[in-house]
Steps between C-alpha positions, in 0.01 A plus 500: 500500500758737358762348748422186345556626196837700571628149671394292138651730302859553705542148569456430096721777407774370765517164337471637144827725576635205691438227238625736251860578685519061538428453132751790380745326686520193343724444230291397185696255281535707182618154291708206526735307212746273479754365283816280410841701556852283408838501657827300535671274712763263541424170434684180700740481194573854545344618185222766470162416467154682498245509769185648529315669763139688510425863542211589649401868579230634683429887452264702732371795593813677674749761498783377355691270636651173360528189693697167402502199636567139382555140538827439656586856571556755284869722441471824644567702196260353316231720681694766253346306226150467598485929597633553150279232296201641676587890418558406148191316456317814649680736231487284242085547579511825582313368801564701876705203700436637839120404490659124530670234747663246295590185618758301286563124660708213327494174555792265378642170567874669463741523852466925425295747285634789327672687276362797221372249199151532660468822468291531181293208611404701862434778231256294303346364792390827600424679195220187458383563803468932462370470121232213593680322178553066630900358444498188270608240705689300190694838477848555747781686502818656629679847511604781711209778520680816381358848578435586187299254414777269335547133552862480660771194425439209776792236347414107533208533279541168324466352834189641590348459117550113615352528810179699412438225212498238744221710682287510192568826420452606088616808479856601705551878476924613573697831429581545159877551631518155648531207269355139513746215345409263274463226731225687684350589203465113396386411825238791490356438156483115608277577817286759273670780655572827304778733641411887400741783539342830639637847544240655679262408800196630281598263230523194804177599671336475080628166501380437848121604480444606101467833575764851380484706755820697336441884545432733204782753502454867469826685373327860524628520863568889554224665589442898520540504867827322500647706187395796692667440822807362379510826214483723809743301713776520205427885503540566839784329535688615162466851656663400824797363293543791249510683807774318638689538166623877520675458829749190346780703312767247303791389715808415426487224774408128346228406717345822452501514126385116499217601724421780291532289140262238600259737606480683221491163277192372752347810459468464090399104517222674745361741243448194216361320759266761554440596133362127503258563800715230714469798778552237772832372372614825423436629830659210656853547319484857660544294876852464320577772308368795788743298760772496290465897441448570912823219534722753269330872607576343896904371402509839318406663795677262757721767734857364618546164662473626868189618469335288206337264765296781645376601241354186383373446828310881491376371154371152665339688787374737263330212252365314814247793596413540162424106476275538794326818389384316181397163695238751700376654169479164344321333847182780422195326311585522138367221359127482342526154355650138516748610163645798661556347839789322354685820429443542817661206634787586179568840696510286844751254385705770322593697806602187713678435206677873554565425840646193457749646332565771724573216744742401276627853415573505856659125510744623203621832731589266802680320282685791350396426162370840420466451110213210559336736765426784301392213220243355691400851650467578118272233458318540807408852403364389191270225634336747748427707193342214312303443826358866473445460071269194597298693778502790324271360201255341724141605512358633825248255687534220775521140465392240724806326568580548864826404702376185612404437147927563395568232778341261399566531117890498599452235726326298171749610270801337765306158488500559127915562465547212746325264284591572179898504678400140592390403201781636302749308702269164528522560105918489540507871304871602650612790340778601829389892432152481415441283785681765698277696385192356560610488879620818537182644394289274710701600837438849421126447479514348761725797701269761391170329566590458861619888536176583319587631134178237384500645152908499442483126620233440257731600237822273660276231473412549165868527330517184704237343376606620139825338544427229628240458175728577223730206660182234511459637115853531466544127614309373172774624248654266324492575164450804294199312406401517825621878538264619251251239619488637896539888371214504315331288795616756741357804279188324453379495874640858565308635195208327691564590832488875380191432270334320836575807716387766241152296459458563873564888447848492631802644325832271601764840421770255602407227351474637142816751566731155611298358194618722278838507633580163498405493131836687432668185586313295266499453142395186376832471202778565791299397824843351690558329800693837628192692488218273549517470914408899453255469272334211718527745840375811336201225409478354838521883652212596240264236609597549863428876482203441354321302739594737754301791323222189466510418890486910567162484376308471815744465768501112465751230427377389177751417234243554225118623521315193363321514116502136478297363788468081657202332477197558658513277819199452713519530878584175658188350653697461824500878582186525307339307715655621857402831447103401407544281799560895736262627278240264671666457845458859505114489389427271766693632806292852413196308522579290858635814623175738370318230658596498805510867526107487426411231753741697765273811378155331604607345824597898604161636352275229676716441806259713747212265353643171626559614827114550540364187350783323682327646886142447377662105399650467843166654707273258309755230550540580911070541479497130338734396740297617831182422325621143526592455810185597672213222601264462271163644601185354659177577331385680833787726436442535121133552640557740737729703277 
């Protein structure tokens, strides 16, 4: 009996593990919604007219991804606007995106579907969905989904007002920077429409479900740890500079002296800025100050024409070894936690920064242009040293993010930069440069994820990202109204950002340093339209930073660890059901198969058994068989006998 037992209990377990791989395999629908989105077309008079279509979004247990799909076919960039919309909604939440598939599809009676003025309508679709709060379906709306949270201009709002009141709708939410005429307005109010103007997606999704789900913002965002590390970074590298400082002697040459004079005026902007504990900006106007003061010790040093080449190319050679001796001191394990790996990655991205400009060092010799070689040697030299300052403060330890683990981040952070570059130019943001930009970054992330540098491409990405986010944002402005208006937006979800990471344990260095920094370009009496695209990327770097250190926390893609979490949602009976049904399959293949092990068992144990009561059969049988076919007997004979 124990075989039968051992067979029972394998064959159960089999179709328990079994059952349980099936069931884990399914996707379980996490929620569905729908709702009324508005656009514009052409009418056979040639004017513009409104015409609705339905969202409907399906999200799931997933990893990620986005799909799109609609009724006639979609444009191609608009899968730009359904990665974005869904990312925002998961930020917005606080809620880990990669634990979801979401399926976006749009059906429409129009010839085409796209363009961006769905964006904060995919965004409120989803955030239903994540927070388990329903849409009203008398509420609509229309707007470009900014990154910051920020409802973005659309344009032909009136048209759409019209359309969603002819849909029943009683409440149409557009960007306070749009404006509906009077016409529309009549036409509203007549159909018992109200038009609302919102600023932010928290104050649509309000309108949308009755609920705020607007952070609480927590300005105390230095902690000890980061005060500490950036204190000891602006010490270490003060002390490199004022050891530069004795070796530049006053010149009579021009360059030299300039060199030398805005050195020395850096240098004293540095100490207030330290006096003030802003140790991060002072120690990044030393990048500056310490190149300037290598430029002029290096021109003062600079030997006769003939042989001035060579000696820039000794100095190159020179710098490269001492780039690679620091990458091998930086690649040891000195990391202990998810905060300090990103001074890790800092130190990473700093010395392919040096040798980037090495390259062009190098680029500026063969072109005989020895001034801007020994400038970018200069600078070079510097970022190496930053590189070692980063390294050199970080705790002792390992981490658990491995190579494969840099891959894929990179890899995530490309698809990021391609969307948001999509989305940007779906969102016709052409600034000639910026867009330059954008791309230039992009196809160096790309470049240096396929020759390996993972954690420099990571950072490519992310100033493309950045740009591209500060044109979405950028894209709104207007008015100064609206200046103030989408700065205060944009400060707002960095603030949380930050506050989101810290509440994990995580301390974003970069994001409150760029925080910080890009406050010097902001002051809300003399905010101007010449300073405000840097205030807006030092807030789009900020937030991007930060969910870097976020994602660092356990070698996973997630944008932000989740505090507000969906609704409960019971296992779909389907599954449910399939894996009770190999529960039971199992239970009663152990039991035919037991079975049939025990009767094999008895015919072996009796088998010598049968064989005898089968002869003594047969010999009575044969005996029966004879006795039969004798004569019968006589009485003489029974007599005699």
């Amino acid at each position: 009996m124990n075989l039968y037992r051992l067979i029972l209990t394998f064959s159960v377990l089999s179709f328990l593990i079994i059952g349980g791989v099936h069931a884990q395999g399914v996707q379980n629908v996490i929620g569905s919604t729908s709702l009324y989105i508005f656009g514009v077309t052409n009418s056979s008079s040639g004017a513009l007219v409104g015409v609705p279509a339905v969202l409907n979004l399906t999200i799931t247990n997933g990893t990620g991804k986005v799909f799109l799909g609609s009724t006639p076919l979609v444009q191609t960039d608009t899968q730009a606007q359904a990665v974005v919309s869904a990312e925002l909604a998961c930020q917005m939440l606080n809620i880990n995106c990669n634990d979801y598939n979401f399926y976006y599809y749009i059906t429409s009676e129009s010839a085409e579907v796209g363009g961006p003025s769905a964006g904060s309508a995919f965004t409120m679709a989803a955030m239903s969905i994540l927070s388990g709060k329903p849409l009203n379906t008398k509420v609509a709306m229309t707007g470009t989904a900014n990154p910051d949270g920020s409802v973005g201009i659309v344009g032909d709002v009136s048209q759409k007002s019209m359309a969603a009141a002819n849909q029943g709708i009683k409440t149409f939410l557009y960007p306070a920077t749009d404006n509906i005429s009077s016409a529309a307005l009549s036409y509203d109010e007549a159909h018992g429409e109200t038009p609302i103007a919102v600023s932010s997606e928290y104050t649509a999704f309000q309108y949308f479900t009755g609920y705020n789900l607007s952070p609480t913002i927590n300005l105390s965002i230095q902690t000890p740890l980061y005060l500490n590390l950036m204190k000891q970074t602006y010490i270490d590298f003060n002390s490199y500079q004022n050891g530069i400082l004795p070796s530049v002697k006053n010149s009579s040459n021009t360059t030299i002296s300039s060199l030398i004079s805005y050195a020395r005026s850096d240098i004293a902007l540095q100490k207030s800025e330290a006096a003030k504990g802003s140790y991060y900006i002072a120690a990044s106007s030393m990048i500056t100050s310490s190149s300037d003061l290598i430029q002029a010790s290096i021109l003062e040093e600079l030997p006769s024409s003939s042989n001035a080449s060579t000696f820039v190319t000794n100095l190159i050679n020179k710098e490269n070894s001492t780039i690679t001796a620091i990458q091998n001191n930086i690649s040891k394990d000195y990391v202990s936690n998810s905060s300090t790996l990103i001074l890790k990655f800092i130190a990473f991205d700093r010395l392919m920064q040096a040798r980037n400009y090495l390259n062009d060092s190098i680029q500026s010799l063969s072109s005989k242009n020895l001034q801007n070689a020994v400038y970018y040697y200069s600078l070079a030299v510097v970022k190496a040293q930053t590189a070692y300052f980063w390294v050199s403060i970080l705790p002792k330890g390992t981490s658990n993010f491995s190579q494969s683990n840099y891959m894929a981040l990179s890899n995530y952070y490309l698809y990021k930069a391609d969307s948001y570059s999509e989305y940007s130019s779906l969102l016709g943001a052409s600034i000639p440069s910026e867009n330059a930009e954008v791309q230039s970054y992009l196809t160096s992330a790309q470049n240096r994820y396929y020759s390996g540098n993972y954690i420099s491409s990571i950072f490519a990405s992310i100033e493309s990202i950045s740009v591209s986010q500060m044109l979405i944002e950028e894209n709104s402005l207007v008015s100064y109204a609206a200046l103030t208006s989408i700065s205060n937006q944009s400060s707002i979800a960095t603030l949380n950002s930050i506050n989101s990471a810290e509440s994990v344990g995580v301390t974003p260095f970069l994001g409150i340093s760029y925080y910080y920094f890009g406050n010097q370009f902001y002051n809300a009496s003399n905010l101007n339209n010449t300073d405000f695209p840097e205030y807006l990327l030092f807030e789009t770097e900020a937030r991007a930073f930060t969910q870097l250190g976020a994602q660092l926390q356990n070698a996973s893609l997630i944008p932000y660890a989740p505090s507000l979490k969906p609704i409960a949602i019971s296992k779909p009976i389907e599954p449910l059901l399939e894996e009770i049904s190999f529960i039971i399959l199992g239970i009663a293949i152990g039991v035919v198969a037991a079975g049939i092990i025990f009767e094999y068992r008895l015919y072996r144990k009796f088998k010598p058994n049968n064989k005898a009561l089968t002869s003594k059969k047969d010999t009575v049988k044969k005996n029966l068989t004879n006795k039969a076919n004798k004569p019968r007997s006589t009485k003489k004979s029974r007599k005699k006998k």
